[in-house]
RODRENNU-792745 format. One record per residue (C-alpha): residue in one letter; x, y, z. Coordinates in steps of 0.001 Angstrom, whole numbers, m for minus. Each point is the difference from the previous one (the first is absolute). Layout:
BEGIN
+----+---------+---------+---------+
| aa |    east |   north |      up |
+----+---------+---------+---------+
|  a |       X |       Y |       Z |
...
+----+---------+---------+---------+
# end
This chain:
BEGIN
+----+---------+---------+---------+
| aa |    east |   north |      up |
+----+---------+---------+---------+
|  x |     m17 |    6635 |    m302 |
|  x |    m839 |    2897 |   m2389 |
|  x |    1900 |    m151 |   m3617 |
|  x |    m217 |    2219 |   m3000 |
|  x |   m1645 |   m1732 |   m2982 |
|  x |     406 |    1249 |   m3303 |
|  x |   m2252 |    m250 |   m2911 |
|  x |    2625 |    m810 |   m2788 |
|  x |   m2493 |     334 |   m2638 |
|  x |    m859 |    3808 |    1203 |
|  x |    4021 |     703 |     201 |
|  x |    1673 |    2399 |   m1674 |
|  x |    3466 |    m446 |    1296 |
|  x |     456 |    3443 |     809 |
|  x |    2502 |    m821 |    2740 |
|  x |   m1732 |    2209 |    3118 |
|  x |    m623 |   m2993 |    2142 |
|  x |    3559 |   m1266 |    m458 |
|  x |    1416 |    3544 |     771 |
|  x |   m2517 |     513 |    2883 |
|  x |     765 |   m3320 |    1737 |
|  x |    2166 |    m257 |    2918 |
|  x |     628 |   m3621 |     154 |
|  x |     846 |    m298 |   m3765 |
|  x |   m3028 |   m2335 |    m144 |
|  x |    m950 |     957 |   m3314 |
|  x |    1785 |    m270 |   m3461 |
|  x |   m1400 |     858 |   m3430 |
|  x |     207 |   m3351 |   m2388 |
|  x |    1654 |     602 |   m3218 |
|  x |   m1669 |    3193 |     103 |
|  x |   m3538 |   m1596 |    m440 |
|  x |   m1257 |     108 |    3830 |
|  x |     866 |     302 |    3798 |
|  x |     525 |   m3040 |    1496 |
|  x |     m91 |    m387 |    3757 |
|  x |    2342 |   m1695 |    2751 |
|  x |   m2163 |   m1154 |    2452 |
|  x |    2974 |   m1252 |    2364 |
|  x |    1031 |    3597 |      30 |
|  x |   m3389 |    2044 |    m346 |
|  x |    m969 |    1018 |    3313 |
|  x |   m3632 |    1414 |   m1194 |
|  x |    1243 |    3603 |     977 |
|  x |   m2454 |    1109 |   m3229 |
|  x |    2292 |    2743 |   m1099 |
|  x |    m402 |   m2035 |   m3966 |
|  x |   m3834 |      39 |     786 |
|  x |     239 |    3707 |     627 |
|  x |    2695 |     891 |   m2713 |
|  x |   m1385 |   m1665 |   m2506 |
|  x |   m1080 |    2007 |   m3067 |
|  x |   m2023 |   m2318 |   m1882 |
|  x |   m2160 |   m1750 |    3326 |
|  x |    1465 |   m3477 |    m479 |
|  x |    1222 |    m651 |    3113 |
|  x |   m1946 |   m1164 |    3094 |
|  x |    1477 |   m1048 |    3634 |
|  x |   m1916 |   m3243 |     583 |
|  x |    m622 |   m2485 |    2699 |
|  x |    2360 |   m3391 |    m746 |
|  x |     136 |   m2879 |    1844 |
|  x |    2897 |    m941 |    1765 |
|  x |    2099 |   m3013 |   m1517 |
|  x |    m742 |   m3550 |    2637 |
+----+---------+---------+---------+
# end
């Protein structure tokens, strides 16, 4: 299953992602960085693409046993 990852260090907290994502996967933390739902993400990479500052990155995750 592909998930977006994002480098919280990197972050700005602009808020594109979070605006951009149709599942409401992704929330800014107190303003610092985007966090990501992975229950709701469904690796569409509209953050990857929206994403001003490059921090974001639709992954390969391994599915829960």
């Amino acid at each position: 299953m592909k998930k977006a990852s994002v480098n919280q260090r990197e972050c700005v907290a602009c808020g594109v992602c979070e605006k951009n994502c149709p599942r409401q996967a992704i929330t800014i933390f107190h303003g610092i960085y985007a966090d990501v739902n992975e229950d709701l993400c469904i690796g569409c990479k509209r953050c990857q693409k929206t994403c001003p500052a490059s921090v974001i990155q639709v992954v390969l995750k391994e599915a829960a046993s």
